[in-house]
Backbone as CSV, one residue per row, in Angstrom:
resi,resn,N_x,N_y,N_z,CA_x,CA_y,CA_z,C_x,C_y,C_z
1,UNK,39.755,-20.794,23.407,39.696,-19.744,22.409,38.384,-19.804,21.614
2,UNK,38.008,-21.099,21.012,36.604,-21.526,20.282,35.535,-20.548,21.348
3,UNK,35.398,-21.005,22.418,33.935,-20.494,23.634,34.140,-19.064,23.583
4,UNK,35.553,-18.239,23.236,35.571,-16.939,23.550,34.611,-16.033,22.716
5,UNK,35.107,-16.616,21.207,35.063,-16.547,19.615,33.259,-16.548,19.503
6,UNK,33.015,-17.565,20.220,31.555,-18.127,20.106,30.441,-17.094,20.997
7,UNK,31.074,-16.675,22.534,30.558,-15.853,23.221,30.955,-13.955,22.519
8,UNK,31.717,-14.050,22.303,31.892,-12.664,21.321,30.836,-12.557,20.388
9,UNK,30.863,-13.460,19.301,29.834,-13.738,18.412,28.359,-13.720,18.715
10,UNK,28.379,-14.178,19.793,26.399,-13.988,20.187,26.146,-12.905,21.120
11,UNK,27.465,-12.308,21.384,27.287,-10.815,21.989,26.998,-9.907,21.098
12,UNK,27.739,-9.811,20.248,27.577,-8.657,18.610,26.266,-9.316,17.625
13,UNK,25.699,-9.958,17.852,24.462,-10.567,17.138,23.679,-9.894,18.010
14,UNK,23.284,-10.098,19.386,22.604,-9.559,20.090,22.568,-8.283,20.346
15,UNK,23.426,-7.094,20.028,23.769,-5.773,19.965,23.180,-5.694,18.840
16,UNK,23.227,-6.083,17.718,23.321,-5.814,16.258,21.684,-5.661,16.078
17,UNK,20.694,-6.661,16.635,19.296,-6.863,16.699,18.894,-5.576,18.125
18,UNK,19.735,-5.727,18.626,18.705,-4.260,19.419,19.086,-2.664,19.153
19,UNK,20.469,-2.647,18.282,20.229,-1.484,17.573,19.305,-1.576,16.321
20,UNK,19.166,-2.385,15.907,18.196,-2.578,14.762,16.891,-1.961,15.109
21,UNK,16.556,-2.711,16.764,15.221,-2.426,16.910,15.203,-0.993,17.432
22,UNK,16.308,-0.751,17.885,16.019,0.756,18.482,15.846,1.938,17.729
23,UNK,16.442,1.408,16.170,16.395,2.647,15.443,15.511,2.627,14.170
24,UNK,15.072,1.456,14.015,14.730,0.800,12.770,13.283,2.376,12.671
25,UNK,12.623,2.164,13.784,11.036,3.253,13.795,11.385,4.596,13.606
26,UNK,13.098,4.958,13.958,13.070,6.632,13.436,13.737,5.931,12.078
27,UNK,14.534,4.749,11.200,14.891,5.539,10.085,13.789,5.201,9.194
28,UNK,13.041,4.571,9.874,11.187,4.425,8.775,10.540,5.606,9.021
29,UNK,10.600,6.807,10.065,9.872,7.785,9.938,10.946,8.387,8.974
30,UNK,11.747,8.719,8.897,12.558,9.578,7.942,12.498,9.182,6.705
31,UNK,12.196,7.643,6.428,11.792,7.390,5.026,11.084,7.196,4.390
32,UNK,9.705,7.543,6.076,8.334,7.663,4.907,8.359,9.311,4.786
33,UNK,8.894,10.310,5.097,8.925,11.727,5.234,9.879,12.397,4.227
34,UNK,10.222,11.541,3.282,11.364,12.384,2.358,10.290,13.377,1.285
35,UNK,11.146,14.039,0.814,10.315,14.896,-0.067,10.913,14.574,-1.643
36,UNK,9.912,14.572,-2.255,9.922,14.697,-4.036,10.265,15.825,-4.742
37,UNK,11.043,15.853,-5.536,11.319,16.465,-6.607,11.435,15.762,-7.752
38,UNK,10.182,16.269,-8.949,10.549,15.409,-10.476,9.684,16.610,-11.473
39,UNK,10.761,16.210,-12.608,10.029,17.494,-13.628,8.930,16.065,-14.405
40,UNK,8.004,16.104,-14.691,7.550,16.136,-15.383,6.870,16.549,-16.466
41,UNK,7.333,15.578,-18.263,6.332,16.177,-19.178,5.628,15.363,-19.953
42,UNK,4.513,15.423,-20.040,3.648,14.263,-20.760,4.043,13.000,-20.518
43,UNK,4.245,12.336,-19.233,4.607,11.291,-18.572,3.196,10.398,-18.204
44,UNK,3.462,9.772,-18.126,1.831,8.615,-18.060,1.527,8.744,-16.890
45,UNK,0.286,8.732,-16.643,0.239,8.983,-14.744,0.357,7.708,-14.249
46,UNK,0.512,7.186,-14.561,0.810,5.268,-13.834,2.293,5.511,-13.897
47,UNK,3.238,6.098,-14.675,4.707,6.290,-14.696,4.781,7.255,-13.150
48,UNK,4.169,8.518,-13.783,4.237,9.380,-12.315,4.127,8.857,-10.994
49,UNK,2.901,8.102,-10.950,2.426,7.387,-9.797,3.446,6.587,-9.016
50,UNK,4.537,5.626,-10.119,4.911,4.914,-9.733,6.620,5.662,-9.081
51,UNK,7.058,6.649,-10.132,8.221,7.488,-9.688,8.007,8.200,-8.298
52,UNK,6.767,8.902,-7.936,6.740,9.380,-6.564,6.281,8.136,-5.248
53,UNK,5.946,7.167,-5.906,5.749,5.918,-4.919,7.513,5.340,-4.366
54,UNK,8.339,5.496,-5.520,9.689,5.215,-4.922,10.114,6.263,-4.454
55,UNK,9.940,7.673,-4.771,10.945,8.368,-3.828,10.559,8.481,-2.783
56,UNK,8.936,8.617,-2.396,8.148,8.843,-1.854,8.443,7.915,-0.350
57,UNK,8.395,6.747,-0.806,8.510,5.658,0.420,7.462,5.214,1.057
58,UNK,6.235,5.331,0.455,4.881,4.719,0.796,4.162,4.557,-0.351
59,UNK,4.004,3.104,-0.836,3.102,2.367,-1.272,1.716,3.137,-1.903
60,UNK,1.611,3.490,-3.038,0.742,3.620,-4.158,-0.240,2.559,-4.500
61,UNK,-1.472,2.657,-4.351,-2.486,1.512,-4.785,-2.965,2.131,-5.803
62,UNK,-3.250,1.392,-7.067,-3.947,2.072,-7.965,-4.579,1.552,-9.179
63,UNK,-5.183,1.231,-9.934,-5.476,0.318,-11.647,-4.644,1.200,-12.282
64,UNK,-4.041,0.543,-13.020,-3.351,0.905,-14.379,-4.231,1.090,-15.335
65,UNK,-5.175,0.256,-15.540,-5.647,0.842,-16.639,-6.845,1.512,-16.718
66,UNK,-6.976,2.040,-15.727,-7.688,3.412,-15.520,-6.647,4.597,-15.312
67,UNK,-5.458,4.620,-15.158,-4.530,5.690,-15.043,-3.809,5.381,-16.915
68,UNK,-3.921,4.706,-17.365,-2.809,4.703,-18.577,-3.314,5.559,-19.783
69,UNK,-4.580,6.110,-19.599,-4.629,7.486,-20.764,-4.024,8.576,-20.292
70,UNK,-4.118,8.607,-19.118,-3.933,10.217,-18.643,-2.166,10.328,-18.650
71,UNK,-2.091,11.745,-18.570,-0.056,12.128,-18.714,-0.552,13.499,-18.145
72,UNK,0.689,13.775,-17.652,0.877,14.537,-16.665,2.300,15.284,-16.835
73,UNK,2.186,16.331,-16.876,3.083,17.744,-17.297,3.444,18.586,-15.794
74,UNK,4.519,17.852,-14.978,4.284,18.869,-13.756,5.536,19.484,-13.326
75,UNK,6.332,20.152,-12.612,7.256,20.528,-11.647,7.057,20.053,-10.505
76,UNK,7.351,19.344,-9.495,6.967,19.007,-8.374,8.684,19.349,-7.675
77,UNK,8.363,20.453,-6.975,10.001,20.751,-5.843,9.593,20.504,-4.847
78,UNK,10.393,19.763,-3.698,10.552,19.799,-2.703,8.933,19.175,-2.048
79,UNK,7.969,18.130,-2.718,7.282,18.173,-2.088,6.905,16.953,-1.075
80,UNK,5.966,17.276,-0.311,5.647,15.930,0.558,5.204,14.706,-0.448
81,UNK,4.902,13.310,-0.187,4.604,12.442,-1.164,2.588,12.913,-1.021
82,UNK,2.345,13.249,-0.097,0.987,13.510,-0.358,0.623,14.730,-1.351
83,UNK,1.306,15.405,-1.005,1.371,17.010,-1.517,1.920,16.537,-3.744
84,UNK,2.797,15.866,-3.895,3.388,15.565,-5.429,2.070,14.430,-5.448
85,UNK,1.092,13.979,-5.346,0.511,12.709,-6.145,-0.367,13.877,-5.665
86,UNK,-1.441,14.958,-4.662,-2.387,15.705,-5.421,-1.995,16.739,-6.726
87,UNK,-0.984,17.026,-6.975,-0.314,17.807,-7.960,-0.523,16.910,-8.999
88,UNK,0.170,15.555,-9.400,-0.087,14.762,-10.378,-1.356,14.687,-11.112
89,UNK,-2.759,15.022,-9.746,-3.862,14.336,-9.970,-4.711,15.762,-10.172
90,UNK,-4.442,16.633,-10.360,-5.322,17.810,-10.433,-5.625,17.954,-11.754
91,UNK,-6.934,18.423,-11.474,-7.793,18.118,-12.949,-8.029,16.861,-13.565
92,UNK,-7.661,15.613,-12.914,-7.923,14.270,-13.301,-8.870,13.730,-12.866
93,UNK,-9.904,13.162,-13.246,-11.027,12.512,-12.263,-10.378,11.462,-11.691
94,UNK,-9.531,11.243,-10.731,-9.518,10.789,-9.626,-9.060,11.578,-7.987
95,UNK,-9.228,10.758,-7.001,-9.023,11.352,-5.876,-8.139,9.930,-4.827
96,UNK,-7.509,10.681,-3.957,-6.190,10.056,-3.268,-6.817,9.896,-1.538
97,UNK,-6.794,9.094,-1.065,-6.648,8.311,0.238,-5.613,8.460,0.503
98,UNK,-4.993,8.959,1.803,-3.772,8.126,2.519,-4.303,7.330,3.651
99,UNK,-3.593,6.540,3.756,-3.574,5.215,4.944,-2.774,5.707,6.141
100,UNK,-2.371,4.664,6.961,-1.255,4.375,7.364,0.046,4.398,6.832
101,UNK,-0.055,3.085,6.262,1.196,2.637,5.300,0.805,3.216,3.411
102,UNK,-0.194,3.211,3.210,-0.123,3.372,1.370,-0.594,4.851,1.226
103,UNK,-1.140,4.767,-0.117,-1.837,5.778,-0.586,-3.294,4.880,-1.845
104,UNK,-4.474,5.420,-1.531,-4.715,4.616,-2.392,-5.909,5.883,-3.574
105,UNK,-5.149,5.568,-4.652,-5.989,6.501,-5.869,-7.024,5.525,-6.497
106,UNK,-8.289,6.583,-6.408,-9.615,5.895,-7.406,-10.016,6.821,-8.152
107,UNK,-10.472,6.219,-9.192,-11.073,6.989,-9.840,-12.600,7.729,-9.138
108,UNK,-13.257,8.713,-10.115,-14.414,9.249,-9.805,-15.360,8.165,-10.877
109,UNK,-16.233,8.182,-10.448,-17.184,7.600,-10.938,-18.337,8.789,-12.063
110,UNK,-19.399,8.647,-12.861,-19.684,9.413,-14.003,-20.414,10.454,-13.096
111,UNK,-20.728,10.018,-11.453,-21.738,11.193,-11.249,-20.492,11.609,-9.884
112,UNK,-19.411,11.998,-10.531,-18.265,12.606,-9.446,-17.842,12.194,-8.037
113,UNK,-18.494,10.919,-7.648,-18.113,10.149,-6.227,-17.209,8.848,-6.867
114,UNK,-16.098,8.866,-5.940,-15.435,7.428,-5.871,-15.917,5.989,-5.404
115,UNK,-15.081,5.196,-6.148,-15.815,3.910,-5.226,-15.045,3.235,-4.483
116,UNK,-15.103,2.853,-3.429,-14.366,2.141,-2.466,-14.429,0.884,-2.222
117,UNK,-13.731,0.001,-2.360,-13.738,-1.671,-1.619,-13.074,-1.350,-0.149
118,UNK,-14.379,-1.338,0.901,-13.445,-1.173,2.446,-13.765,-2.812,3.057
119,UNK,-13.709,-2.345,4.052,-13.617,-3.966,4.726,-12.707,-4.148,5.981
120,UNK,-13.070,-5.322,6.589,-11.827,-5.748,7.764,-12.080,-7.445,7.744
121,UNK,-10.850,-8.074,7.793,-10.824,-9.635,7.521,-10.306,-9.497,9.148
122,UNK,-11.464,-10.685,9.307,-11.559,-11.334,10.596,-11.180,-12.406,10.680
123,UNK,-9.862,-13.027,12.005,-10.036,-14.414,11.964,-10.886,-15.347,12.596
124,UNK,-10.394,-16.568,12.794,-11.521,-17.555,13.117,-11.928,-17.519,14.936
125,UNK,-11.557,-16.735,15.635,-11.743,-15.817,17.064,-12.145,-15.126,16.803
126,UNK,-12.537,-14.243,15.944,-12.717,-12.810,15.528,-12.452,-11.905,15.921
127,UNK,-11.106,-12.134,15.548,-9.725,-10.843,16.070,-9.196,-9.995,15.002
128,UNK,-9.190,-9.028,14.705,-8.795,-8.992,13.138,-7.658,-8.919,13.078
129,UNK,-7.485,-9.319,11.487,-6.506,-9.956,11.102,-5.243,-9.148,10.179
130,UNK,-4.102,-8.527,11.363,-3.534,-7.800,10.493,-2.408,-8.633,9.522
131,UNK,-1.837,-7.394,7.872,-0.933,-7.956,7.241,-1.356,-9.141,6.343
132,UNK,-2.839,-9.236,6.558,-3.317,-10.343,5.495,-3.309,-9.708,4.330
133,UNK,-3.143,-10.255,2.837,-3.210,-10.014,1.871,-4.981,-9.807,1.208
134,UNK,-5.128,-8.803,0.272,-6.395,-8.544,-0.127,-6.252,-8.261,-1.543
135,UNK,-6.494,-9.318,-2.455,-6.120,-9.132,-3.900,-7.741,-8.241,-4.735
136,UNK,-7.933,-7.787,-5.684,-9.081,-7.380,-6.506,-8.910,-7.501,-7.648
137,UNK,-9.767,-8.325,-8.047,-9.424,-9.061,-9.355,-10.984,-8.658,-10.439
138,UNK,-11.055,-8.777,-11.134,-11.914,-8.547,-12.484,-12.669,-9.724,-12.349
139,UNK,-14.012,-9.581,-12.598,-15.035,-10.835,-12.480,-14.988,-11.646,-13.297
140,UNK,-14.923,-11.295,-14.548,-14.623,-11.890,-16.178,-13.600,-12.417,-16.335
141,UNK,-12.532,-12.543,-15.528,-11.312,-12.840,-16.179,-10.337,-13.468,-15.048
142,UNK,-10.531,-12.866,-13.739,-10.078,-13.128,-13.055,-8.771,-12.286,-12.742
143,UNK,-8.191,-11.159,-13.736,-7.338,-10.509,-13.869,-7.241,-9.521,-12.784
144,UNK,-6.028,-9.538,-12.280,-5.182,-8.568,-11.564,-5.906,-7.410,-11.409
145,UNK,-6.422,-6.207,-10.681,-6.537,-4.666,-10.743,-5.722,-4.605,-9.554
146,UNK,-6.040,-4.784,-8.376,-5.032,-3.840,-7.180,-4.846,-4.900,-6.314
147,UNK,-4.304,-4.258,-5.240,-4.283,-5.142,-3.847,-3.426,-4.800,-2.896
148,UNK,-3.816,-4.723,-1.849,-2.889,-4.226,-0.466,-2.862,-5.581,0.907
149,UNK,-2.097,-4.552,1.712,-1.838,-5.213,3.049,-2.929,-4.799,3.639
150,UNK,-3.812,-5.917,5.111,-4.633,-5.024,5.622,-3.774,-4.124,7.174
151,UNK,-4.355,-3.591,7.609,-3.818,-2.716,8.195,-3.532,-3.040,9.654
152,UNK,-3.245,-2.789,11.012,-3.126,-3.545,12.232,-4.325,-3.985,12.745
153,UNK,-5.500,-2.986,12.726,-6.926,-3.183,12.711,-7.471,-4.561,11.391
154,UNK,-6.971,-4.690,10.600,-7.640,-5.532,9.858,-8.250,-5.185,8.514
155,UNK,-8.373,-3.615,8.512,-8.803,-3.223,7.740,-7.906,-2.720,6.410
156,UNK,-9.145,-2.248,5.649,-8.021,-1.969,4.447,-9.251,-1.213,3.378
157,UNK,-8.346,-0.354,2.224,-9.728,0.334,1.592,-8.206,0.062,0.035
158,UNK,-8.981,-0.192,-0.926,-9.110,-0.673,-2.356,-9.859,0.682,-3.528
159,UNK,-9.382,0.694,-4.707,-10.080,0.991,-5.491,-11.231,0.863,-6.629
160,UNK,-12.474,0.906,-6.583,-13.279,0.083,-7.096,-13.519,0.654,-8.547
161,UNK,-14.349,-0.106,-8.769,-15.046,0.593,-10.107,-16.424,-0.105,-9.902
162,UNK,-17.653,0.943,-9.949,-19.166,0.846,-9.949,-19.421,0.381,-11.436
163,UNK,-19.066,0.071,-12.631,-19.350,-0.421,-13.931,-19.094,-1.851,-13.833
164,UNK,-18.571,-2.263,-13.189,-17.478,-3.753,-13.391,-17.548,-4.747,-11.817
165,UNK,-17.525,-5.692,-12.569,-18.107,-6.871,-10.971,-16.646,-7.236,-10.586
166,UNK,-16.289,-7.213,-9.253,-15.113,-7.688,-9.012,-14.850,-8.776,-7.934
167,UNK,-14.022,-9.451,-8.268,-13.639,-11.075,-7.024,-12.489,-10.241,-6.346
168,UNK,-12.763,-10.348,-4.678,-11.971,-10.532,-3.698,-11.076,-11.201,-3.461
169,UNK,-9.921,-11.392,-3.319,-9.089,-12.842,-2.443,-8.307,-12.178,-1.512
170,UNK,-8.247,-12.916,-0.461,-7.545,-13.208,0.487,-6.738,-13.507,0.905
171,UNK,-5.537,-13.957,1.477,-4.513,-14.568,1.583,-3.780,-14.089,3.061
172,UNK,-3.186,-15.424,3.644,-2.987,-14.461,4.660,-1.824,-16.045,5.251
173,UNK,-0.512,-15.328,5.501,0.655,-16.160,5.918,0.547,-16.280,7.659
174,UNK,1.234,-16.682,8.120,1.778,-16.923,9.707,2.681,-17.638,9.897
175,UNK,3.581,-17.375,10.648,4.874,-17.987,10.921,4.720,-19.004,12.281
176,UNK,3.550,-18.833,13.112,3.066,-19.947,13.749,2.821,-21.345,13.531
177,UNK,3.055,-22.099,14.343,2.989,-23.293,13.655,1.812,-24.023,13.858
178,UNK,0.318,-22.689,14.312,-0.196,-23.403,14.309,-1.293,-23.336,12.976
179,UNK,-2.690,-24.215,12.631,-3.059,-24.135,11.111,-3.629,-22.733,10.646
180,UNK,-3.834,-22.855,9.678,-4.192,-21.885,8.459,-5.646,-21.286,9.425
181,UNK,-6.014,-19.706,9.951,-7.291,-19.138,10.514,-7.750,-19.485,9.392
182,UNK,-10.038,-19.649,9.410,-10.346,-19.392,9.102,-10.848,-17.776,8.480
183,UNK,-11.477,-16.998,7.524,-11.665,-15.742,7.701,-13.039,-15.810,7.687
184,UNK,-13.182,-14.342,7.876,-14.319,-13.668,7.998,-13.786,-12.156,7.289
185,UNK,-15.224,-11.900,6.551,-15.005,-10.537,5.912,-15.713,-9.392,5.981
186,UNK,-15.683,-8.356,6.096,-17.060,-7.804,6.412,-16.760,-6.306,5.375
187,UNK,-17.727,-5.610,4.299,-17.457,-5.451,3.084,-18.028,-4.258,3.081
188,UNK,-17.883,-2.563,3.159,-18.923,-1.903,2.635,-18.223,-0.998,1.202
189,UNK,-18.946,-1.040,0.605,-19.048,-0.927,-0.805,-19.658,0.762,-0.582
């Protein structure tokens, strides 16, 4: 009875992981594809940002405190998550990237161009290196501004600011057992 119990059991485990895998890619397209609806009124655009990033279902990159003067007064029905964050952002000096997986908002800079931190982290083969972590931190302080995943390619694009010096970091996990890659970075500004 135990071997039956036991072979039942690693039959429905094994079903359970290949419906997972079979469906997991349509219910992630359906949940990066939902649509927004939110009234907004005089709401902070880092609030906004962050309300259409959850209904939305794709990842918002952005500084806070370059978004925390601005507020935002909108209706947004029925819209795509790309379509409700250019609505948020109209008439704001900034402008919106989509990725793959995120979205990433920068500001404009004083003579109306954005600035970008792009790049691709390479490992120690020089293969690039997806899902590594890419932090952007403040030169002075060392403080927090953004940070994403890089992308399957390796790459990844950040929000900069041309006034202000900023530190990079890196980080990057593996479930291999074998050691820590070296990186490689390669940076255009």
């Amino acid at each position: 009875m135990k071997r039956t119990d036991f072979t039942f059991r690693k039959a429905w485990m094994i079903y359970t992981v290949y419906f997972l895998l079979l469906f997991t890619p349509t219910l992630n397209a359906q949940q990066t594809s939902r649509l927004v609806s939110l009234e907004l009124k005089n709401e902070k655009l880092s609030a906004a940002l962050k309300q259409i990033e959850k209904m939305g279902g794709k990842n918002i990159l952005f500084a806070y405190e370059e978004t925390e003067n601005y507020h935002v007064t909108a209706s947004i029905r029925k819209q795509t998550q790309d379509e409700a964050i250019r609505t948020v952002l109209k008439g704001k000096p900034f402008n919106c990237i989509e990725r793959t997986d995120y979205f990433v908002i920068q500001r404009k800079g004083k003579d109306g161009k954005t600035t970008q931190v792009r790049g691709t982290i390479y490992g120690d083969r020089n293969e690039p290196l997806a899902y590594a972590n890419v932090i952007l931190l403040a030169a002075a302080d060392s403080a927090f501004i953004t940070g994403c995943v890089t992308a399957e390619d390796g790459s990844f694009i950040l929000p900069g600011n041309n006034e202000k010096k900023h530190l990079l970091k890196v980080t990057y996990s593996s479930f291999a057992s074998s050691p820590m890659p070296s990186f490689s970075l390669r940076i255009n500004l």
